[in-house]
N, C-alpha and C positions, 0 to 999 in steps of 0.2 A: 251484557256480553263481556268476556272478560280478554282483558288486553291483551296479545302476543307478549310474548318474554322474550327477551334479547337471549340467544345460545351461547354467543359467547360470554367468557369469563372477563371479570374487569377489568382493567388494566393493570398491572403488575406496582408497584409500591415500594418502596425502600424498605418499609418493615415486615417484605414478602422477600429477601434475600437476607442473605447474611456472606462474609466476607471470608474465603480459608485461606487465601495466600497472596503474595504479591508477585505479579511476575516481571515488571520491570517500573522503570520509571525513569524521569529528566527532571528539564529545565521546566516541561509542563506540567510537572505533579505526577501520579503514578499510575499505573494499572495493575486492575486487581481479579484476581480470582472469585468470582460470586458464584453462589448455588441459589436456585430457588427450593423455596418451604412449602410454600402455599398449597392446599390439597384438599381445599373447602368445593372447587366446582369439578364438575365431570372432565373436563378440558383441560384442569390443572396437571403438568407434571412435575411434581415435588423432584427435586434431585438435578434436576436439568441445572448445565454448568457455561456462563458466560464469560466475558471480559468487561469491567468496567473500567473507565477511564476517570479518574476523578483528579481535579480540577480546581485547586483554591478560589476562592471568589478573590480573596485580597490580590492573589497574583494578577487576576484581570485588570482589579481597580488599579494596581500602581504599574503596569507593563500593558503600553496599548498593544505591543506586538502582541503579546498573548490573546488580548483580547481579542484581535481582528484571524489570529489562526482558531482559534475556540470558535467566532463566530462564523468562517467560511467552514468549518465541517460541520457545524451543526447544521446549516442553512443547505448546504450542497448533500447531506447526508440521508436528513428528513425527508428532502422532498423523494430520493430516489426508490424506483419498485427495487424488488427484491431480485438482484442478480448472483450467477453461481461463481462468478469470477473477480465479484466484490465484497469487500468483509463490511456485509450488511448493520447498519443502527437496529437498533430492538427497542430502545425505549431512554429517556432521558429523566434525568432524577434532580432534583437539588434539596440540601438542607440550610442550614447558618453557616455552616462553613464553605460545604464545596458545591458546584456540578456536576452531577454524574452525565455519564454516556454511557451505557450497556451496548455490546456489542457482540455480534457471532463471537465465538472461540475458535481462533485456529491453531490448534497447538504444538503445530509440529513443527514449527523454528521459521526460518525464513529463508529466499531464495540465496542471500548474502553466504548464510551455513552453508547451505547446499553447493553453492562454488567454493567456496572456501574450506568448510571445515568435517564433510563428506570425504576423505581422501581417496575413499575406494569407489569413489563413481566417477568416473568419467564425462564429462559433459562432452558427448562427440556431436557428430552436427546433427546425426537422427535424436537424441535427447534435446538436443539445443533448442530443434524444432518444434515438440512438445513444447517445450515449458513457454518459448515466443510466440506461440498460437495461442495460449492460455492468455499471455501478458495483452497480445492483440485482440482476441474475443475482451477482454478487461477495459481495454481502450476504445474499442467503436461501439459497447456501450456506455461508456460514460460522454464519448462526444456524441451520440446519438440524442442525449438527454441535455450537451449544450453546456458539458461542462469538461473544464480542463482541469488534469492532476499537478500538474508544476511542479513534480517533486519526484520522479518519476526514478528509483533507485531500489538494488536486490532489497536493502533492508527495509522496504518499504513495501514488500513482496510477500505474501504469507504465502506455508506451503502446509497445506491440509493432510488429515489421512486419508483422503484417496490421492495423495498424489499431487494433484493438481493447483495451482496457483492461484492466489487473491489477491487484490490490490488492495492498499489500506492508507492510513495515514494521507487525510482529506485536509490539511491545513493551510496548506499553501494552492489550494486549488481556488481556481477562477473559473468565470463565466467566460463561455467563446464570444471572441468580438468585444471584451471588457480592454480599455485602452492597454496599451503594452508599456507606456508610462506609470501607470497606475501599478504594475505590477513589477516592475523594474526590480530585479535582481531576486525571484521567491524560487524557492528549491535549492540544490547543491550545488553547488562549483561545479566539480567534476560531470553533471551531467548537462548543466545546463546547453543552452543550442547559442551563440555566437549572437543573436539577435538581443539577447537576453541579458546579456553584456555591459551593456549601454543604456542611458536615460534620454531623455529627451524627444521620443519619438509618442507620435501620435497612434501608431499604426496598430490595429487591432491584433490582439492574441489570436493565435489560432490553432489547431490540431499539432500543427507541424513541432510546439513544442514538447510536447507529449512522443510522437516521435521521436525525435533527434536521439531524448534519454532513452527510447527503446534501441534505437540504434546502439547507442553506449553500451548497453546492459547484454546486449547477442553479441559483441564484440567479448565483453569481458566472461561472459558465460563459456564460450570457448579458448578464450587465452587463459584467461584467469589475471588481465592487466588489465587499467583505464584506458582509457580512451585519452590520448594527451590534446587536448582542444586549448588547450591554455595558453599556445604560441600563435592563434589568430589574433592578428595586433589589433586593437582598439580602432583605430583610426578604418582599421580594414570592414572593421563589423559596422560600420557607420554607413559604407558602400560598399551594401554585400552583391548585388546583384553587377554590378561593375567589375570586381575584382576576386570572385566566388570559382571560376576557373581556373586560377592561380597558386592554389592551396589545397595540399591533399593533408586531411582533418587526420587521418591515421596509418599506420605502417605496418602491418604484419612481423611478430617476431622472425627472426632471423631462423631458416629450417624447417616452419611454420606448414604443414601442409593443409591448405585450404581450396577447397571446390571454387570454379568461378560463377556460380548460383549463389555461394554464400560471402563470396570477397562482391559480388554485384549487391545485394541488398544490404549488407552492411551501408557499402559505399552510397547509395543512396539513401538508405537513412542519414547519415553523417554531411548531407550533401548542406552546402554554406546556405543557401541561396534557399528561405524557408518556403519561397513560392514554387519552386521546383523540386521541393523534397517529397521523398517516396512518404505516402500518406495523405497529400493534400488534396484538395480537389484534381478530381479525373485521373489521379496516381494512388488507386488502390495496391493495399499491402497484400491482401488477399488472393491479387494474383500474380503477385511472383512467381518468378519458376522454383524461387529456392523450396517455397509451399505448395509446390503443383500438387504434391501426393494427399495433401489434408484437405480432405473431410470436411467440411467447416461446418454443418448441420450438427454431424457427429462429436466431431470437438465444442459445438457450444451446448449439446448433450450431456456432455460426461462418458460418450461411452465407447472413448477409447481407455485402454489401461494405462494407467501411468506408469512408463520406465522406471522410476523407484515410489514403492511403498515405505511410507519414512515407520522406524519405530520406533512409535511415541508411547512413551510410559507413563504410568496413570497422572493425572494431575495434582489428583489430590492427596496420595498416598508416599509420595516424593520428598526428601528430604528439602526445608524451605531454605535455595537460595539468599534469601534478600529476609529482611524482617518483618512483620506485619504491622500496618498503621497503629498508632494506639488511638486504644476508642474514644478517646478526644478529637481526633483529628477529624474523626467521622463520624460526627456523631448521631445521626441518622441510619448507620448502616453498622448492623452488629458482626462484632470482630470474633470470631471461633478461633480458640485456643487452640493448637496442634497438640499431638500427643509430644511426650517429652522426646523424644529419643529422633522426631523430626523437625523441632522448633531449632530457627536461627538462631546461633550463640557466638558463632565466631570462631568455635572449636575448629571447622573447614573450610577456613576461606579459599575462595574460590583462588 
């Protein structure tokens, strides 16, 4: 009797991509533009276009920071199912040199652009609401699964072509209930939550700092300013729950017209005291008045329209920003030469 065959196709391979651009990079090494080749099984789609993240190994071996952010995204990434409001993992790679991470593509910039450098759109409070329902469906599935983002900021916000928001950038994320000492000071200044401030505490992580930066980011979505959290004194964030009614976290500009649905859930996102903040247990975001009108079946659907369709121009056909690794660097993963008239040279810098 002859065996069942497996239908699906094998796993994907480094020598079943090849690399056409770079689209950004750091202190962690870069990210890159890959297509798949492969177009041996039925299942296969040749042409299909990801994001890799790749990764020096040396940077790991001589920088533990690195290492310990390389390893909470791969460890928090892996295990998660496949969500619409998460920029899902696809597959992990490594050769002699680097790590890879293959990852969704989202290439239509970030929520960061979208307040900032969109001039002609307006984030009013019905857009606002969009895009923090997007952020919110992002957030009660990841604490759903027991895991906190800790880094929780627009650039860390992908905005797709339909519209709609991702969350990305898993490095400084933690387990809920993982000590708060342990995790002392991970994410950005600016959005961190006032608890977050300080060492020395035993007390477990919770949702609430995930919140706080959501609060910051629907504040700054509709000013276009931070959030100034950086005048709660030290000593204060030590006894927050004592002195957390004595300190209002932010100010509305000067002229400002703001709805008291949307000056109340700011204010309770921003609220000092993380055991009272709007998100925590039995303080669902969901039903705020500011969100009475959403849908929330519908919004974790997709099938509302999103207020701006972004236009995104091809990837691949794009004059290249930034330069392409050279095939040394990776040496597992082949480097495609652009046409001349789109290869980085320096001629336009940016």
């Amino acid at each position: 009797m002859k065996a069942p065959s497996d239908p699906r196709p094998p796993a994907l391979t480094l020598r079943d991509i090849e690399c056409l651009k770079t689209l950004g990079g750091g202190s962690f090494g870069r990210v890159l533009l890959v297509r798949t080749k492969r177009n041996e099984h039925k299942l296969d789609k040749p042409h299909t276009l990801f994001a890799l993240k790749a990764v020096p190994k040396r940077m790991l071996r001589s920088c533990i920071n690195h290492f310990e952010e390389t390893q909470r995204e791969l460890s928090k990434l892996a295990d998660l199912p496949w969500n619409p409001f998460i920029c899902n993992i696809i597959q992990t790679f490594h050769d002699r040199i680097n790590i890879y991470m293959m990852l969704e593509l989202i290439p239509c910039g970030t929520l960061y652009s979208l307040i900032y450098k969109e001039g002609h759109l307006e984030l009013n409070a019905s857009r606002a609401s969009f895009y923090f329902s997007n952020i919110a469906c992002g957030l009660k599935f990841l604490h759903g699964q027991g895991i906190l983002h800790c880094d929780m900021k627009p650039a860390n916000i992908l905005l797709g072509e339909d519209g709609y928001l991702c969350l990305t950038d898993f490095g400084s994320s933690a387990w809920d209930k993982d000590s708060a000492g342990d995790a002392f000071d991970l994410g950005t200044t600016a959005y961190q939550p006032p608890e977050s401030r300080f060492s020395g505490t035993d007390n477990p992580m919770s949702p609430a700092i995930d919140w706080w930066a959501a609060g910051c980011i629907l504040y700054e979505m509709t000013t276009r300013r931070l959030v100034r959290s950086d005048h709660v004194p030290h000593h204060i964030c030590a006894e927050i729950g004592r002195f957390s009614s004595l300190f209002q976290i932010c100010s509305w500009p000067p002229g400002f017209r703001v709805g008291k649905h949307l000056k109340s859930i700011v204010a309770d996102l921003l609220e000092i005291n993380p055991k009272e903040r709007l998100g925590t247990d039995g303080k669902p975001v969901f039903e705020h008045p500011w969100l009475q009108n959403v849908n929330w079946m519908k919004m974790e659907r997709k099938q509302y329209l999103a207020p701006y369709l972004p236009n995104c121009p091809s990837s691949t056909d794009a004059w290249h920003s930034q330069s392409l690794p050279n095939q040394r660097e990776v040496p597992g993963l082949k480097v495609v030469e652009p046409a001349l008239h789109l290869a980085h040279d320096n001629r336009f810098p940016l």
